[in-house]
N, C-alpha and C positions, 0 to 999 in steps of 0.2 A: 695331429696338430691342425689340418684342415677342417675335423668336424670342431674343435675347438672354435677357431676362426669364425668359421662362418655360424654356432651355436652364439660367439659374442655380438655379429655384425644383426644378426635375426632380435636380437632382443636392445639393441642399441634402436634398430629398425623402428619396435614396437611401441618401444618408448616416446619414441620421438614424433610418433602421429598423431598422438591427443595437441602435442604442441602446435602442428602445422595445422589441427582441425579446427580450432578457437580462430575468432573474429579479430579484425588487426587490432591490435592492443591489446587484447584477451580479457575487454570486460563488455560486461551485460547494456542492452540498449535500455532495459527495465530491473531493477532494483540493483541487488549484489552491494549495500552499502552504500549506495549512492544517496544523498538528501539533498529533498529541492529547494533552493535558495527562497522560495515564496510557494505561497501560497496558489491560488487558482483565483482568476482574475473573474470579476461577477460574469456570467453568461449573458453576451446579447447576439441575438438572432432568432432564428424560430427555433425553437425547442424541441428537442427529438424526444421521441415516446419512450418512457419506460416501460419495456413490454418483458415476460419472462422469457422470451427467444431470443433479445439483443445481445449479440455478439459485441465483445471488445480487443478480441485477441484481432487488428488491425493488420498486425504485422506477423511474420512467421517467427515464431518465438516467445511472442507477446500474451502476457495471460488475459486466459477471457472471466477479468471482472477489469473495472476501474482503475487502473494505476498510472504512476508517471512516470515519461519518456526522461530518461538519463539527460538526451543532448534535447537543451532548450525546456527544460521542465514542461512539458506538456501535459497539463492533466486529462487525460482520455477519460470520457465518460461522465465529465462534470460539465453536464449539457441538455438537462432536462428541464431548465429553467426554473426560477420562482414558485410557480404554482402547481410545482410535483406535489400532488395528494400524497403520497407516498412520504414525503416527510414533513409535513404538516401536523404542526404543533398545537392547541388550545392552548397550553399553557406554558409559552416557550421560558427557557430560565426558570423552571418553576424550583429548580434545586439549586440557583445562585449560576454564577458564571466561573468558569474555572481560573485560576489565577497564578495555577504551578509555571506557568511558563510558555509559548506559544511561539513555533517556529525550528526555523535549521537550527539555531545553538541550544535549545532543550531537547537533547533526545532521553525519553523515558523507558525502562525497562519493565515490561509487564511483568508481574510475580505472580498472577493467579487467577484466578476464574475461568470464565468462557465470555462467547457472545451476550447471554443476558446481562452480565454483569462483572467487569475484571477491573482491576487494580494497578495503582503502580503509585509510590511515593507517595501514601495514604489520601491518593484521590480516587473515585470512584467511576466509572463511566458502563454506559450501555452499548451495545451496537443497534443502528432502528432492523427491525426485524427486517425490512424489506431486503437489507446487507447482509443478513445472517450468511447467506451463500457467498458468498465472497472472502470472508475469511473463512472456509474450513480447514485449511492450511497453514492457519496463525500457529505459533507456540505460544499459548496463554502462560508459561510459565515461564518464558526466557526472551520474547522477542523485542527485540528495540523498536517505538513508535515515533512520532514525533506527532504532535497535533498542529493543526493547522486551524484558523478561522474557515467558516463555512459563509460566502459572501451573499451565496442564494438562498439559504435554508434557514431561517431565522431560529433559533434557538439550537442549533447542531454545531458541531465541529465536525472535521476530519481529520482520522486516527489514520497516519501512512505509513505504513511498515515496511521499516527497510531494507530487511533481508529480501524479502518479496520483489518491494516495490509496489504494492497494491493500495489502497485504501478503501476504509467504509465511513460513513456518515454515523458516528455517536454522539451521546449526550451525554453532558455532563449530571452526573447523580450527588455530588458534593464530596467532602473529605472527613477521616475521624475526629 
């Protein structure tokens, strides 16, 4: 009866420490479901370099690409300013402006492709290559986005994925 006891109190134990391990409330500071009320507010100040070695993982926990902070929507990383070569257009809108819906109450379910090129409710979009890294962890074939307007990047939006909580800078390629 004693190895009973103490074989139930050892696994009552074990259970019970993922519980007490979680952050008070047990949700995420960066994604887990969360969607940001707005957008990202245009950048002003001096503009930080987009280099290949910039770190965004800020926080301990926090991923290192682009995403937004749960409390107070903060978008990290959207602070290269205006005149990022990196996404700079010739011919911004060249495939029209998207019009499925923009914001927290449209969220879209990817159904398919990858970064060059993926879908969802027969619109089309890209990721700009410079983001390709950033999502290599998307599910192109299930994951919930929302888009957002892009305030600095003239002819861009941003696609922020919820489960994550990440985002990259795409463009709209039109619908069927």
């Amino acid at each position: 009866m004693k190895k009973l006891f103490s074989l139930l109190a050892a696994l009552l134990i074990a259970f019970a420490i993922p519980a007490f391990a979680q952050k008070k409330g047990g949700r995420p500071e960066v994604g887990g479901g969360h969607i940001p009320s707005h957008g990202p507010a245009p950048y002003k100040g001096q503009p930080k370099p987009a280099t290949p070695d910039r770190r965004y993982d800020e926080k301990p926990g926090h991923p290192n690409a682009p995403h937004v902070e749960n409390k107070g929507d903060h978008w990290v990383g959207h602070d290269t300013g205006r005149d990022d070569a990196h996404y700079h257009l010739d011919h911004p809108w060249e495939h029209g402006r998207f019009t499925g819906g923009i914001g927290r109450g449209h969220v879209w379910r990817i159904v398919g492709g990858g970064p060059s090129r993926f879908w969802f409710g027969g619109f089309f979009f890209s990721v700009a290559p410079y983001d390709f890294g950033f999502c290599n962890d998307w599910l192109w074939d299930s994951d919930q986005i929302v888009i957002y307007d892009d305030p600095d990047h003239v002819g861009w939006y941003l696609a922020y994925n919820v489960r994550l909580g990440t985002y990259v800078h795409v463009m709209y390629l039109g619908n069927q």
